[in-house]
C-alpha positions, 0 to 999 in steps of 0.5 A, spaced: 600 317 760 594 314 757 588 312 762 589 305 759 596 305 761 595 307 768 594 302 774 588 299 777 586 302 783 587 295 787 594 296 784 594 302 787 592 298 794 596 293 793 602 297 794 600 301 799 598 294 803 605 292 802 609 298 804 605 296 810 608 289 810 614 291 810 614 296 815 612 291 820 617 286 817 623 291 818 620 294 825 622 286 827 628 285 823 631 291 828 627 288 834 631 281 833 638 284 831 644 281 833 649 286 832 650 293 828 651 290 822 646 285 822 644 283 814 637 281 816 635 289 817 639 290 811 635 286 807 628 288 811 631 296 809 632 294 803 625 291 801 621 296 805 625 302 800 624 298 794 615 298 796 615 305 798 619 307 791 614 303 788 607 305 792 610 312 790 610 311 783 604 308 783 600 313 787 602 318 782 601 315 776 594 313 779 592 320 783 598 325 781 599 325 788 606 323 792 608 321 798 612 325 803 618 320 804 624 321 801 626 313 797 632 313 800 639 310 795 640 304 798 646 302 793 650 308 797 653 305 802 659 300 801 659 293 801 663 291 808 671 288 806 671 282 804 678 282 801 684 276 803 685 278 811 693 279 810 693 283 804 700 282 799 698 289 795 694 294 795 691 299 790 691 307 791 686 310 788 685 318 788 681 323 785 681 331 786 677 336 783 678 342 781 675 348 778 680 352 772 679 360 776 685 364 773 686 360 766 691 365 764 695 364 771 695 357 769 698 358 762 703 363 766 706 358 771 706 353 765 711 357 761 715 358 767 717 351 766 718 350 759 721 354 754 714 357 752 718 363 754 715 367 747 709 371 748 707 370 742 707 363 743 700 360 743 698 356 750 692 352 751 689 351 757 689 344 757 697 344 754 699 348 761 696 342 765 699 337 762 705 341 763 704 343 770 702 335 772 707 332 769 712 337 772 710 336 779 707 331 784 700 331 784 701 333 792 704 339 790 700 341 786 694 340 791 698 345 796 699 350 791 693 349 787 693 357 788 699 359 785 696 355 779 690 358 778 685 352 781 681 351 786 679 346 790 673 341 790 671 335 792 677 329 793 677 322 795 682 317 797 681 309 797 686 303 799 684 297 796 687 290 798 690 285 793 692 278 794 698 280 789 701 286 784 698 287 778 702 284 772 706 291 769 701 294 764 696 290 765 691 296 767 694 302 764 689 302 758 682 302 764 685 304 771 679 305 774 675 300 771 675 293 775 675 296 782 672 291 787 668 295 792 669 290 798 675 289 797 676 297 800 680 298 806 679 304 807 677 310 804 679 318 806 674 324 803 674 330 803 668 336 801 666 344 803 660 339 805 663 336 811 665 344 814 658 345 813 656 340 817 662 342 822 660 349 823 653 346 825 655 342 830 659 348 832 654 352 832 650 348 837 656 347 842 657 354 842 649 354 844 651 349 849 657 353 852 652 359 853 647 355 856 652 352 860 655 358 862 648 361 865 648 355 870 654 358 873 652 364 873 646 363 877 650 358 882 656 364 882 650 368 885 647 362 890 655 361 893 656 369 894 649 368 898 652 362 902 659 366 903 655 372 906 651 367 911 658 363 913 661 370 915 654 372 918 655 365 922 663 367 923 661 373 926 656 370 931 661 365 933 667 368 934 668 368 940 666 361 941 671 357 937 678 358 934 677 354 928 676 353 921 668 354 919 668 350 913 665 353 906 660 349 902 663 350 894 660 347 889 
């Protein structure tokens, strides 16, 4: 980049005088939320990203230097639902990923359903896939994918509502271009990077456990040492009382 290309250090300034500003703003957005979804922390989270984003090109076109914030995506969240209250159809979409591991166990499931029985019969891979997918419903697939020579990636599941069914044809040529994000009721994910996050939260209740466990302990010992005083105290008293001496347990 030439010098003349390069921001003013005032501009430079300038950001870093309107990250603040909207850091202050943000800060009583939140103070005065009026509930979990309240638009103003929305929009102040919103403002505060983009200067922050704009302070840190700035910074670096000027100074070759970075901040040590993450921008994050503000457009990665979805919308909140604002699709008709009483939905007259719906629209379910999916996507499953999977990775093609064992190619020629794919071409050899495929020749099982067809009459590709000939060995010197050539069979692509993206043949044996339109063989297998239009002989079995995508959710068999989905529990075989093994047998098939696939595995598994990510997948999704989104419900969208509608006022009314399409007109038949009317989206087979784009099927998945006119989604409307906040007309999604719900939607269902799947991803290895959520059983990462499972087995830290594991981790950490086994942690917990442990810990837990060494409270008990420790409590276990304080009680033999009451029971010992108590048959102590039993012993002195025999004598006097026929009774039941009652037992502190924790």
């Amino acid at each position: 980049m030439s010098d003349a290309a390069q921001p003013t250090a005032a501009e430079v300034r300038a950001a870093a005088e309107a990250v603040k500003t909207a850091l202050d703003r943000h800060l009583a957005a939140v103070e005065r939320r009026s509930g979990q979804d309240d638009p103003a922390v929305y929009e102040a989270f919103n403002a505060l990203a983009a200067a922050a984003e704009a302070y840190d090109e700035l910074l670096y076109d000027r100074h070759d230097e970075v901040t040590p914030f993450e921008i994050p995506d503000v457009d990665d969240s979805p919308p909140p639902y604002a699709g008709p209250e009483e939905p007259h159809a719906l629209s379910v979409l999916i996507r499953r990923d999977y990775a093609v591991v064992e190619p020629q166990r794919l071409i050899a499931q495929a020749r099982r359903v067809t009459d590709l029985d000939r060995e010197d019969e050539p069979v692509t891979t993206h043949a044996a896939l339109g063989v297998l997918f239009g002989e079995y419903e995508p959710d068999e697939i989905a529990s075989r994918h093994t047998e098939f020579g696939l595995e598994e990636g990510d997948s999704t599941l989104w419900i969208e509502a509608a006022e009314d069914l399409a007109e038949p044809g009317e989206w087979l040529n784009d099927p998945f271009d006119h989604i409307d994000q906040e007309s999604i009721v719900c939607r269902f994910d799947v991803s290895a990077v959520f059983d990462d996050e499972d087995d830290d939260h594991d981790d950490e209740d086994a942690d917990d456990e442990d810990d837990i466990e060494d409270v008990e302990g420790d409590g276990h010992d304080e009680d033999e040492e009451d029971h010992d005083e108590d048959d102590e105290h039993d012993d002195v008293n025999d004598g006097e009382s026929d009774g039941q001496v009652p037992v502190r347990r924790a």
